[in-house]
Steps between C-alpha positions, in 0.01 A plus 500: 500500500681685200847686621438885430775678370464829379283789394395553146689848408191798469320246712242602789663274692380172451779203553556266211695157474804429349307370148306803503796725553728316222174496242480862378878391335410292216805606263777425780345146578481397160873578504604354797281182418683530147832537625411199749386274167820601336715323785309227514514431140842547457617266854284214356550541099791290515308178626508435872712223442817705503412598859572142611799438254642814727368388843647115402813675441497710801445195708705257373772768564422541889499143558835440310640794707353383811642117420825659490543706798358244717743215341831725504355531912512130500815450351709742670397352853598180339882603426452725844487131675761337311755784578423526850428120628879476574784336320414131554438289151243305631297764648553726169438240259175409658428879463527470134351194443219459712345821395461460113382148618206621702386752217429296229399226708255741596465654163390162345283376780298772550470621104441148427226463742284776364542393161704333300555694209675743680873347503725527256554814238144569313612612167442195352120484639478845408622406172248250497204754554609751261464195257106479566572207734230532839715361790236467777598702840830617379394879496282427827568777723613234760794472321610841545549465878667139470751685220572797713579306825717209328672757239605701826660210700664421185648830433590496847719217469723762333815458226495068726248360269556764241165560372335790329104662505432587149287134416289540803424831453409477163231219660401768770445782232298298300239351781476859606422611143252236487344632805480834381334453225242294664457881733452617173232274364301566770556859577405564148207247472604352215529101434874305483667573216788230362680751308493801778610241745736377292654868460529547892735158509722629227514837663553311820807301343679845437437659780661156770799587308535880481401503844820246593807666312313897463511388148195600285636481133667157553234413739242494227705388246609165744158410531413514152799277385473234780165494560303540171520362225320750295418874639194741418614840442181591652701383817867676430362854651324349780804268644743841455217692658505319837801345483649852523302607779643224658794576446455810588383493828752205611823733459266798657475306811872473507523871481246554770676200732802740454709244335551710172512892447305453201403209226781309389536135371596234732812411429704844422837461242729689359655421252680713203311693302718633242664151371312230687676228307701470238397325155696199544355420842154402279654239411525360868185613556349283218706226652373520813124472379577212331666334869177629692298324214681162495509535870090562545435202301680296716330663809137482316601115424571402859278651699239328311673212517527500863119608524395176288750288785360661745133392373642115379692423829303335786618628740521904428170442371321397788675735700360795262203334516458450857747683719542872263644664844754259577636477123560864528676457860721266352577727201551827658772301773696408174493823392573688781781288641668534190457888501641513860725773485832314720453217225488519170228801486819710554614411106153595382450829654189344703499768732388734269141586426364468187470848409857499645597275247388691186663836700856359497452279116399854375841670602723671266812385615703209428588315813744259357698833428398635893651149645744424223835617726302441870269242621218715724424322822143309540347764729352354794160698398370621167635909438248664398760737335638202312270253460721331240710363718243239526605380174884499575568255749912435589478154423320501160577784231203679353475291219501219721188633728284560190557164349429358797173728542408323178586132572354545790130689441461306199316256643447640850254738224336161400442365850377801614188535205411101652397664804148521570476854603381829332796646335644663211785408263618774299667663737788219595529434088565896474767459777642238304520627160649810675782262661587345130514826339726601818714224468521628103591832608795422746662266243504766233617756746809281581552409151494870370619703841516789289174473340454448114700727317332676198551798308868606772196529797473251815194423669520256774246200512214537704432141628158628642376584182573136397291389832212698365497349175547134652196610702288557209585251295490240732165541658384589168600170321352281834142701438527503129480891530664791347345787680783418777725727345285751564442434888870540530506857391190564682634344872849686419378853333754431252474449132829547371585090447169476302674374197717219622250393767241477257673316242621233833130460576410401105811283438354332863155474408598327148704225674248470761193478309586243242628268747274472809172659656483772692541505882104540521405296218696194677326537796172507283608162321582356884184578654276419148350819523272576201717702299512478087902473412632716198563344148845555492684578159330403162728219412260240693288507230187661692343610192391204310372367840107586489170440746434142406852406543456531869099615591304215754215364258340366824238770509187474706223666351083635620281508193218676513248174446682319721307307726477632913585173623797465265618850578502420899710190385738696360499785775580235780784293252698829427637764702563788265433844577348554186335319191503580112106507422436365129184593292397108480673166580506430092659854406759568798448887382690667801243768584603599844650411873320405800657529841463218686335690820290601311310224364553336872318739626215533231481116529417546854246738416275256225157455542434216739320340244422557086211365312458168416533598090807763627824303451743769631851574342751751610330782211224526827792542713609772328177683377403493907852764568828276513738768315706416165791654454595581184852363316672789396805371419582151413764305293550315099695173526715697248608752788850506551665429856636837516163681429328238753799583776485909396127464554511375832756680623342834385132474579644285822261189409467174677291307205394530147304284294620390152210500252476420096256614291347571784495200676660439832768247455749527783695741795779661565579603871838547676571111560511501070675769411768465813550072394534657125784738603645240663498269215659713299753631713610159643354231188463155618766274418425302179448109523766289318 
């Protein structure tokens, strides 16, 4: 029964429905359905995808908000029962100990449980991915839950274990990107698409670490430098795009938590703007880039030395292998009974957080100058009025504290990344640099009291300027990244050291990169990921090395009149994914590629029997539907190794066949062109 709603006007009466009422109007509903049009086209002209780069950014911000409310909950109850359990040693030291020891036993049993590609950082994996490499079940949504739950406990553990988030978050932004852009596949109705995929990740990449530091600019940039080894422009908008709505919305849930009046960075400064430093202090600053890069090598070099012991000794290895949980007990009672505040923590300011840490390393003043005519007590809690206290304690100067910070975390810092627990990295080798450039700072204030004289003007040394730059350059040279210079001025909302701190972070990254691997690309070479290394330098002689220097000759080819039986002979011997498909056995003309699925399944299919004059060859195969896939690209024996390892690392290819005058002579895949690099890098020693 239709709804009656009115009366036509002039009418005798009669009622009429709403679609009777509204059809006499044919010039407003034209504009109103218009107007309507308009919208729509205009909402969805800029591809729907941007929707879901701004709803991954959205979310990724909520749960890295909601991760840290919950963990500064956990961690205050933790110092809450150290302070109050009483003044007994045993009783307090238990308190300190036994809880990091319980969270990342935790954190690696139940991560590793669910999946073991959940422990550890993720950039490199991610690296991995971004390369074209398929990792089966690493962007499984399963993850996501085993990531979240271990990277809390660890983050929990607080400034004990000294561990960051940025790694594992990266890891979490990317599965989620992956999983968006499956929602989008099918809300749209369209098929998977490798390269729209493939955008989402790198999208995904920015956005884990914008959403960490409220960092967009160096957020994207990060991402691009340690994770990719070549970047799409087509990509560049899209990463700033949700990486700043990230962003965004992380330091908007601060303001609506009340914990800021309004957006600021993270980690406020202020330092001069009118003379920030003098000209001779670049100097010093170039100096110290070059200590932070000497020093990163020597970090980069013995970590992964320690990871390869780890792997070669029996007895850790087993343990890894076998007992994950109680490898990480062990660990995290090392650590934290060292950090113990009555014992030696007290000389390395362990009862600071780690946000604590970069609060009091960022500080203008000199405190060598504060404590050069009084030695502060060691107060019996942290003030939160002077929090760098921490750093003076009667029995050591300040100099002494922050040396012994750095003897100390050196390789607590490498014991810690054994651990088999989701956690990040960056973090504790920013806290670092920060504490070399610190160290720096309070020298050169004590040598030059007065500050560097120039021009009749004094300007006192700002030894938290120096901490900023050691923080850059430092972390920067361990990654093999620049864009660190830039996350400084973004976490501090100044820019007025961009000069010096920039030029510490290059003179870094020089030392650093000629000398060792990155941080990431160690752990790459440790776990044999599938990762192509860079051709370092032109002096190894790259050039004159070509394809048949290093291609495998052993290739296993279909011809089109080749025999069924022989073909199922060949299907059962081999266990390629795919075979190069020749014209005839005589010629070897490479004329296409046949997966190897495929012609399974078409073999399957056959006629149960052919005629008795039939003798069947794999040219019925293929007439009856088995698909060829055409070779678009393919390589000369003439082809240089740095067009073969640009090729592959720009079109992200696993395999390409190596063909002259047309005829299919040989392969080149990652095993090649990785053993090729190698032989040129490190050439085998010649035979006397």
């Amino acid at each position: 029964m239709e709804e009656l709603v009115g009366l036509h006007e002039g009418s005798s009466g009669k009622p009429v429905t709403l679609q009777e009422l509204w059809g006499p109007c044919p010039r407003a509903r034209r504009s109103i359905r218009g107007a309507l049009e308009w919208v729509k086209e205009r909402l969805f002209r800029v591809g729907e995808d941007w929707y879901f780069l701004m709803a991954h950014g959205v979310l990724m911000a909520l749960i890295s908000y909601a991760m840290n409310v919950a963990i500064r909950s956990v961690v205050r109850a933790h110092k809450w029962l150290y302070r109050e359990i009483g003044d007994g040693h045993l009783l307090r030291y238990l308190s300190w100990t036994v809880y990091p020891v319980a969270l990342l036993s935790f954190s690696s049993g139940f991560s590793q449980s669910i999946t073991p590609s959940s422990g550890g950082s993720g950039i490199p994996e991610v690296k991995t991915i971004l390369s074209g490499v398929i990792l089966e079940d690493y962007l499984d949504i399963k993850n996501f839950g085993a990531k979240v739950a271990g990277l809390s406990c660890t983050l929990a553990t607080g400034s004990t274990i000294f561990l960051g988030k940025l790694g594992p978050f990266v890891h979490l932004s990317v599965i989620i990107a992956a999983y968006l852009g499956h929602v989008r596949t099918k809300i749209i109705g369209e098929s998977e698409n490798k390269t729209k995929k493939m955008e989402m990740l790198v999208a995904g990449a920015a956005v884990g670490v914008a959403t960490v530091f409220a960092a967009p600019f160096s957020g994207v940039l990060f991402s691009i430098e340690v994770m990719s080894s070549h970047f799409s422009v087509w990509d560049y908008w899209r990463g700033f795009f949700a990486a700043t709505c990230g962003a965004f919305m992380f330091r908007l849930l601060a303001v609506f938590n009340s914990e800021q009046e309004t957006i600021t960075s993270i980690y406020k400064t202020s330092f001069r703007v009118d003379i920030p430093f003098d000209l001779p202090e670049i100097f010093f600053f170039v100096v110290l880039g070059a200590i932070c890069g000497v020093l990163s090598c020597g970090y980069n070099f013995c970590q992964r030395s320690f990871l390869f012991f780890l792997k070669a000794n029996g007895f850790t290895s087993k343990l890894l292998a076998t007992s994950k949980p109680l490898y990480a007990a062990l660990a995290a009672l090392v650590l934290a009974s060292i950090t113990y505040p009555p014992g030696v923590g007290r000389f390395m300011a362990s009862r600071l957080s780690m946000e604590q840490h970069l609060e009091t390393l960022f500080d203008n003043n000199s405190w060598a100058l504060m404590t050069k005519n009084s030695s502060p007590s060691w107060p019996a809690e942290p003030d939160p009025q002077n929090l760098w206290l921490e750093w003076c304690h009667p029995q050591l100067t300040v100099f002494g504290t922050l040396v012994f910070f750095l003897i100390m975390k050196f390789w607590m810092l490498i014991l810690a990344t054994t651990i088999p627990i989701p956690a990040g990295y960056f973090l504790p080798i920013f806290i670092y640099g920060a504490v070399i450039g610190r160290l720096l700072g309070e020298a050169l204030s004590v040598a030059f009291p007065e500050g560097i004289v120039v021009g009749g003007e004094v300007n006192p040394i700002m030894p938290g300027a120096y901490a900023l730059a050691g923080a850059a350059a430092f972390s920067g040279a361990v990654t093999h990244s620049i864009s660190t210079a830039l996350l400084v001025f973004e976490l501090t909302g100044q820019i007025v050291h961009a000069l010096p701190v920039l030029m510490a972070v290059l003179v870094a990254n020089a030392i650093s990169q000629s000398c060792q691997p990155s941080f990431y690309d160690g752990t790459i070479i440790v776990k044999k990921l599938p990762y192509l290394p860079w051709i370092r330098g032109r002096k190894i002689g790259s050039y004159p090395v070509t394809v048949d220097h290093f291609m495998n000759c052993t290739l296993t080819t279909l011809a089109k009149d080749m025999p069924l039986e022989e073909v199922i002979r060949v299907v059962i011997s081999t266990d390629v994914t795919q075979y190069p498909l020749v014209e005839t056995t005589e010629s070897q003309t490479l004329v296409g590629i046949v997966k190897r699925n495929h012609l399974v399944q078409a073999l399957q299919m056959e006629p149960a029997s052919w005629a008795p004059s039939q003798q069947p060859c794999l040219q019925d195969i293929l007439a009856g539907g088995c698909p060829i896939q055409p070779v678009t690209l393919q390589l000369s024996p003439e082809t240089s190794l740095h067009e073969t390892h640009n090729l592959f690392e720009l079109l992200n290819l696993q395999l390409l066949f190596v063909t002259s005058r047309g005829r299919a002579v040989g392969s080149v895949t990652w095993v090649e062109l990785k053993k090729a690099i190698s032989t040129l890098t490190n050439p085998p020693t010649p035979k006397s």
